[in-house]
N, C-alpha and C positions, 0 to 999 in steps of 0.2 A: 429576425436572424441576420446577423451582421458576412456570412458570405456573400463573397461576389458571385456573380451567375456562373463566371468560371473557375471558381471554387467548389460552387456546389456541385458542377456537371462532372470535376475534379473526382469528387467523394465520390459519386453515384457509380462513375465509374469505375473505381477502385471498388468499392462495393460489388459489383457484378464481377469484376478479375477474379475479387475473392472468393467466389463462390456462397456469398451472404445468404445464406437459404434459412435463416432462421426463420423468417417468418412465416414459412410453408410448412411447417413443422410445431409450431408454437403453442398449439394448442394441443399435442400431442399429450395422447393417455401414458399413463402409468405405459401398459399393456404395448401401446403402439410405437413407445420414446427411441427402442433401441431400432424399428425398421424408418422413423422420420429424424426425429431431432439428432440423434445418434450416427447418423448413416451419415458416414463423410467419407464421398468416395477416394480411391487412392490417384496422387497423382504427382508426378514427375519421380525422381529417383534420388531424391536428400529428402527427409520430415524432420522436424524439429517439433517437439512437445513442450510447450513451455507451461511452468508453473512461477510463480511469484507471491513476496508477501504475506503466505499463507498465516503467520504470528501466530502458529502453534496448535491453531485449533483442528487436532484429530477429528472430534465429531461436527456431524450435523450442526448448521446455526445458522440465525435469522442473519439477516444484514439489509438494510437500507440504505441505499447509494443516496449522494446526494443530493439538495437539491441545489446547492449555491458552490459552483465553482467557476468562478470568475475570472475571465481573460480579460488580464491589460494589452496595453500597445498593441502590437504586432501579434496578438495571441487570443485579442477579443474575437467570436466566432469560428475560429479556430478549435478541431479536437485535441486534445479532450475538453475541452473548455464549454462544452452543449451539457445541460441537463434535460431531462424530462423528454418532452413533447418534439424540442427539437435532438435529440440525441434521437430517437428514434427517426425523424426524419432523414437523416444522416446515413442513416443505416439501412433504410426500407425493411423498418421492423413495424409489425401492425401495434398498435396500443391495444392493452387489456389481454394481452397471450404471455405465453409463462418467458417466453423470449425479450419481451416489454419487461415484465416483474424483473429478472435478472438485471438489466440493463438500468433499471430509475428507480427513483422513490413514489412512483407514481398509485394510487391505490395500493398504499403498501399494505396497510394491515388487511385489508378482504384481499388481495393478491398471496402472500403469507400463508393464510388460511387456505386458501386454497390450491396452492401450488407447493407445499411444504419448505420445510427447509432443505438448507445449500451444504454442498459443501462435504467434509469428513474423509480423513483420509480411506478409507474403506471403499466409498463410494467412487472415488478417484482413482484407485487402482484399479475398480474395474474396469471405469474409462478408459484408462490408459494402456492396460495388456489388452482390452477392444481394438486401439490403434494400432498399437504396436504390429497385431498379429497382422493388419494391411499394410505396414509400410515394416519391411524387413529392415535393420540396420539402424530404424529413427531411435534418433535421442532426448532426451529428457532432460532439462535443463532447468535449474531453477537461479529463481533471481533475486535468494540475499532475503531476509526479513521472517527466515524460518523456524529458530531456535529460540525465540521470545514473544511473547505473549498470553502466555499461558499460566497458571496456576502449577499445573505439571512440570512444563518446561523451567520454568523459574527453579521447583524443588528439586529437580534432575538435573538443573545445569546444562538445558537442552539435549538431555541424553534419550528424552524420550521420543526427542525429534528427528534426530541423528538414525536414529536403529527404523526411527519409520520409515526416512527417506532412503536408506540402504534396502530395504524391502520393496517399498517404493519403484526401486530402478533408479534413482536420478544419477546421473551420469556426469553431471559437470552443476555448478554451482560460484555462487559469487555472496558480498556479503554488506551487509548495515549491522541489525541491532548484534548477529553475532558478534561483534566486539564488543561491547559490553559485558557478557562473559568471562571479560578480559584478556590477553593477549597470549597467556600460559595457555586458559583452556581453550582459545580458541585454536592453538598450533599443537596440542594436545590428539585434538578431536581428524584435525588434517591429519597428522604425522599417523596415528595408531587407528582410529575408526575408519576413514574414508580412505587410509594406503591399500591400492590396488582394486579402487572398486568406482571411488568419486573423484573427481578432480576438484581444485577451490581454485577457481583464476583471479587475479586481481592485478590487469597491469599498472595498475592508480597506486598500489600500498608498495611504499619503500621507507627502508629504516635513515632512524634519523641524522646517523650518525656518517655512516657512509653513501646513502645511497642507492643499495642494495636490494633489489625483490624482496618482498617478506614471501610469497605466492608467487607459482608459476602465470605469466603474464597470459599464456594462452594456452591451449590444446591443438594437434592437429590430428582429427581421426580419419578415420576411411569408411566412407559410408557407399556398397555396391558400388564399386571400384572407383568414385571420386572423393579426394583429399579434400576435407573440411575443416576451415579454423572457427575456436572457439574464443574469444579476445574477453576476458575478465574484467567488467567497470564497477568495481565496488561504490559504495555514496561516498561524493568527495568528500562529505564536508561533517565527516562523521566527530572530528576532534572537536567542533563546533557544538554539532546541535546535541548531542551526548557526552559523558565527559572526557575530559583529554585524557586524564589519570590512566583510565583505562589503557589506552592504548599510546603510552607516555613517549614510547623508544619508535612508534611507525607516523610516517609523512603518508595522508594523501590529498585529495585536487582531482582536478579536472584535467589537465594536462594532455591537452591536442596531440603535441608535437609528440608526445612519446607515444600515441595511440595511434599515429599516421605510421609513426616507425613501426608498430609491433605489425599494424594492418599491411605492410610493405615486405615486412620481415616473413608474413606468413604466407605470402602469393609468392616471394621470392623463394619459398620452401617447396614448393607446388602445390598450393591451397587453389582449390578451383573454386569454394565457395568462402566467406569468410561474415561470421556473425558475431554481435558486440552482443554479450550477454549484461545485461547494462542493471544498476540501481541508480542510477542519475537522478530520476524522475521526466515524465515525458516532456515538458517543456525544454530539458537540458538536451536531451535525446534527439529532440529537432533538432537543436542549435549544431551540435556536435554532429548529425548527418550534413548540414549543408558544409562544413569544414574541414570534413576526416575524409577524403576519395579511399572508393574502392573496397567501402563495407556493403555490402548485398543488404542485410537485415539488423536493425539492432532491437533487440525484446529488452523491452524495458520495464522497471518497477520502481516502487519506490512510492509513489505520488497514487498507488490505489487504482488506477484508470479502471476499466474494465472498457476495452477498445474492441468494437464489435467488425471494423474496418482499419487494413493497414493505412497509415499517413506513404505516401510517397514523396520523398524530398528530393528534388534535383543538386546536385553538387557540378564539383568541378571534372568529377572524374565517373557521372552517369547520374545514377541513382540509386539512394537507398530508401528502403518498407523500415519505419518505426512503429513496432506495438505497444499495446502493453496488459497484460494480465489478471487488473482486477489485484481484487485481494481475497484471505482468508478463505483459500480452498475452493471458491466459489466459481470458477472459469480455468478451463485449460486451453491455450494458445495450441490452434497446428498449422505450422507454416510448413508447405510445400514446396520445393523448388523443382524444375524440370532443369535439370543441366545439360548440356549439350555444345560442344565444340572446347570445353575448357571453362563456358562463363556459363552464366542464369538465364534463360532462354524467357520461362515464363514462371509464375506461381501463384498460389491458393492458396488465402488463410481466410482461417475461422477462427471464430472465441466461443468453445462450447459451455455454457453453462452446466454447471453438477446440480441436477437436482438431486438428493435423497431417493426420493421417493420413484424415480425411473431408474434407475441405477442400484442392481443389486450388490449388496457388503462382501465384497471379496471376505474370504475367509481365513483366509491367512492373517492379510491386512485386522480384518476385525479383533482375531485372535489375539494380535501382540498388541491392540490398543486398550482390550479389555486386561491385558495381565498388566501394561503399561500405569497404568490408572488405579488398580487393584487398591493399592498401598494408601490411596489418595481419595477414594470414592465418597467413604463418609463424610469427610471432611469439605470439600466440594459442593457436597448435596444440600448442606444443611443451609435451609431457610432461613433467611435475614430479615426478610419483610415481602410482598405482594406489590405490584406497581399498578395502580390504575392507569395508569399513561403508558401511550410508548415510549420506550429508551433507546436510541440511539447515540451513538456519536457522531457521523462523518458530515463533513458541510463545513467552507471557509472560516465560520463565525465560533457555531455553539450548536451543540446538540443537545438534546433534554437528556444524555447518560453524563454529559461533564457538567451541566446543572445540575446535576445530583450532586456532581460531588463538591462543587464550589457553593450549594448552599449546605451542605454537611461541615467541611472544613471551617463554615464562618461561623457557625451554630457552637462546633463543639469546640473551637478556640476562639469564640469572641471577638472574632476580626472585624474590622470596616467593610473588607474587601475580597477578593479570596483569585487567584490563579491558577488555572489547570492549562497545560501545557497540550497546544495544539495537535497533539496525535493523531492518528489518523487509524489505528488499530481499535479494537475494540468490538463488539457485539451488540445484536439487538434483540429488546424485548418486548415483546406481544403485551399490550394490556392484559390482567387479567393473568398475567404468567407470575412466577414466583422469584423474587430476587435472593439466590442464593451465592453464597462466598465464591462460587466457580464464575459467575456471571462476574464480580467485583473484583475479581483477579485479572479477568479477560479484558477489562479496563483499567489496572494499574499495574499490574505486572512489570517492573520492572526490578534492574540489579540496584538501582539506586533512588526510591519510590519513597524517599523521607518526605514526612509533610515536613513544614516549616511554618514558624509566624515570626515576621519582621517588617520594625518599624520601617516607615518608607516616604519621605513628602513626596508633595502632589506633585513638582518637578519632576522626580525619578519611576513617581509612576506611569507619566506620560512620555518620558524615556525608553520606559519597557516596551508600552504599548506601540511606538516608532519603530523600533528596533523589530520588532515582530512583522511591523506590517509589510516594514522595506522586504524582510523575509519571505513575502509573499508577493508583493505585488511590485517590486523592481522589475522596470519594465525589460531586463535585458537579465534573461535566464541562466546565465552563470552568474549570477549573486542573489539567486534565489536558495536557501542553506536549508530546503527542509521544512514540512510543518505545514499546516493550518494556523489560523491565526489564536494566538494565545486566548481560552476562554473565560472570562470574567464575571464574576458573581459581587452581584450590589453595585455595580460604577454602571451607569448610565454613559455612552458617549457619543462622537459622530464619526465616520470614516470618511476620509475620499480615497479612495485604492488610487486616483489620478493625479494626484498632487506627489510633491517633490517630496521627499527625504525630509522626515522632520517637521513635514506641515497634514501633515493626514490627519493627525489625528485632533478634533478639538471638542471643546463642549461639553467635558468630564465634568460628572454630578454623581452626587453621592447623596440619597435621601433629597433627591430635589435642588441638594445645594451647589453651587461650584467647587468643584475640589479647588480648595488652597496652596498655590505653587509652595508654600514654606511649610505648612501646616505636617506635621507628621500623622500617618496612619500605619495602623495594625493589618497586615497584607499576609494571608493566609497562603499556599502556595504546596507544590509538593512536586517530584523529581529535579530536583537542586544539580546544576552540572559542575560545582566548586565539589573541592576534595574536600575541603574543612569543613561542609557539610553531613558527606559520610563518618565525618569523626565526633558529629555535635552532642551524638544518643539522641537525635528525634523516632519520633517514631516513625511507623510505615504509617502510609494512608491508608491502606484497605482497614486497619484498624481504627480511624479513626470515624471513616466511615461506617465501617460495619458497628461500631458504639452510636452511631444517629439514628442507622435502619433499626437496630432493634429496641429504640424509643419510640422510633414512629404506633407504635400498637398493632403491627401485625400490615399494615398500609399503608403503600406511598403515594401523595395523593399526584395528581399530573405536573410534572414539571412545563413551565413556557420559557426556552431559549430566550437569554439575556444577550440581545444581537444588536447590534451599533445599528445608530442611523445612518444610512450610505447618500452622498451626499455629491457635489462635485461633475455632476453629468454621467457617470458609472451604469449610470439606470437609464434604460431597459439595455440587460444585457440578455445573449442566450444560454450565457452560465449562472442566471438570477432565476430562480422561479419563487424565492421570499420561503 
């Protein structure tokens, strides 16, 4: 593990502030969840309920956290940047408790089994009016990546995620894949669904023309008689990694200076506490506490974390707690603050896992996701094919679910090569479970999910593969844009994550051979960010896919992740577990 001794006394002790009690609890029954794992006592007088990322999924679902997420530079040993063994050392969580399973990929499939699945909004609500009913006045915040990923949300236009979260409670929010939706329905859904109930902050998003807020930049509410701001950080670099068309007439960025002024603006209001409801991702989220003074917390999403411990970053103007949330329903953030004389005196955060199976279906909640889905059900359910393998997707490289689809793609267009775009959304399946169109939606759901095949030399492919990595592994977190590293089906190659711009990546083979810098290949691929793509009539991928799963004879046999060789000195990291 690459902490220093006073990094790690750092964590341990931030860990104890927080009140880290998962692991006294971890192996908690069904029966005993809500008097241990559940039991979070109340404390100071502002709560914040944080959700993040959920990409749509109302029910119950598997999910396997990583096990390769790799810190460069300044960021190697560093959280989130721990998997497995040492993430829970981090955390002083015991290994093999339902608190471990949450947290890693570590024994996932007999963890799984035994610990059920995550998640659903039903189960979330009960969590949450749980809390709620000990901390009078806490808020419920979400952070952006809620309206897409779904099979449902895709055919509703996020409507069915909208009417969740307003039953939900969530009281302020921020945003990513929502634009995609596009820029009508996404000021559609603000102006008529969420007037007088949600806030959307984003003090990042300004039009292109003047200037102007498209979003209010912040909230100030009053929580037991202290004045709290809510500061909106949409993902800067949404025109980037999604397509621009979309959201053609708004500017956003990272943009310090305006987020010092909004954080100025809101204490200069009489904000005695002041929180960045952030989708940066947590690497950015550092960067941006050591250089914004006079933010208390910022809950951050975007990048997936599931942070079992707040980071605390020194600045110029004290200190700020950066979290982050996890994804897909599966963790709720509660950060605590004890306020006292005007500022933050002391505070407590937890990251509760949702199990299912300790956590009974609010009723209401369950109500409108069964009538939600009604429309959609059969359709959904229907079996593609069986997986004798685990699927997954989340991990830097490749998961055995976007090997599915990049040996699908080359199969049924004839490619050399085949591209699935780095996501980080998506679902897992248990060997032995059944791959149905809801599970293949949950992995490509998107508004613009055209496969594509195009010619491409060996030049321009190892162009891509550059372009992606610096996406990843620039050692200096504002030109980080998003993503996992782009995943590849049939190119053998090497990576160094520590080499310069342009040199990472070498050693491209194809069938053994060297790819040919002139030679042209057939490059299979799917969510295109050019507009003249959505005009070309390709098709959707889940179509193309779901035509391979139902050749397969009823069985998929185990996919093995096509993962670059890492190269460069990268290794041994304590974001590598391979």
């Amino acid at each position: 593990m690459n902490l220093t001794k006073r990094e790690f006394m750092q964590v341990l002790t931030a860990a104890s502030a927080a009140g880290m009690g998962l692991g006294r609890f971890a192996d908690a029954s069904a029966q005993t969840a809500a008097e241990g794992l559940y039991d979070v006592p109340q404390f100071g007088n502002v709560s914040f309920l944080h959700i993040t990322d959920c990409h749509a999924q109302l029910k119950p679902i598997y999910f396997r956290e990583p096990s390769v997420n790799l810190g460069v530079a300044d960021m190697k040993g560093r959280l989130p940047h721990l998997v497995g063994e040492q993430l829970l050392k981090a955390a002083q969580v015991k290994p093999g408790t339902a608190a471990a399973h949450a947290l890693t990929y570590l024994d996932f499939e007999q963890a799984a089994q035994r610990y059920g699945k995550v998640g659903g909004f039903a189960h979330l609500a009960t969590l949450v009016k749980r809390l709620r009913a000990s901390r009078p006045g806490a808020l419920l915040l979400d952070g952006g990546d809620t309206w897409q990923g779904s099979g449902t949300s895709l055919w509703t236009k996020g409507q069915d995620m909208v009417d969740a979260c307003k039953l939900l409670g969530v009281d302020v929010m921020t945003g990513h894949w929502e634009f995609t939706l596009g820029m009508e329905r996404v000021q559609e859904i603000v102006a008529k669904d969420f007037a007088g109930k949600v806030d959307f902050v984003a003090q990042n998003v300004k039009t292109l023309d003047f200037g102007d807020p498209v979003f209010k930049p912040y909230v100030i509410k009053p929580m037991n008689g202290v004045p709290v701001a809510i500061i909106g950080q949409a993902f800067p670099y949404t025109p980037i990694a999604n397509p621009r068309y979309m959201v053609k007439d708004w500017e956003f960025g990272i943009q310090d200076e305006n987020m010092q002024k909004m954080v100025d603006e809101a204490r200069g209001k009489g904000a005695q506490v002041v929180v960045v409801l952030s989708h940066n991702g947590m690497d950015v989220d550092l960067k941006m506490a050591s250089r914004v003074r006079g933010i208390d917390a910022i809950l951050g999403g975007h990048t997936h974390d599931g942070m079992p411990v707040a980071s605390v970053i020194r600045n110029a103007g004290g200190q700020t707690l950066v979290t982050n949330a996890g994804s897909n329903g599966k963790f709720l953030g509660v950060l605590d603050f004890d306020v006292r004389n005007g500022k933050v005196a002391d505070y407590r955060y937890r990251l509760l896992p949702v199990f299912a199976n300790m956590l009974p279906a609010d009723q209401d909640m369950d109500a409108l996701i069964t009538k939600v889905r009604a429309p959609y059900e059969s359709k959904l359910a229907e079996q593609l094919a069986v997986t004798d393998g685990l699927l997954y997707r989340r991990g830097n490289f490749n998961g055995t679910g976007d090997q599915l689809i990049v040996d699908a793609l080359m199969a049924v267009q004839g490619a050399d090569l085949a591209f699935s775009p780095g996501f980080r959304w998506g679902t897992t399946l248990l060997p032995g479970q059944p791959i149905t169109r809801e599970w293949l939606l949950d992995m490509t759901a998107t508004t613009y999910s055209y496969a594509t095949l195009t010619e491409m030399k060996g030049d321009m492919i190892k162009t891509v593969l550059e372009d992606v990595a610096d996406n990843l592994f620039n050692p200096d977190p504002y030109y980080q844009q998003g993503g996992d590293m782009v995943r590849v089906g049939g190119l053998s190659y090497a990576c160094d994550p520590l080499a310069e711009m342009g040199q990472r990546i070498s050693d491209m083979r194809l069938k053994g051979q060297p790819i040919d810098p002139a030679k042209t290949y057939k490059v299979a691929g799917w969510a295109p960010v050019a507009e003249d793509a959505a005009k070309a009539g390709n098709p959707m991928v889940w179509d193309l896919v779901e035509q391979w799963l139902k050749a397969r004879g009823g069985k998929v046999s185990p996919r093995q992740p096509n993962a670059p060789r890492l190269t460069g000195g990268v290794l041994p990291n304590p974001g590598y577990a391979g």
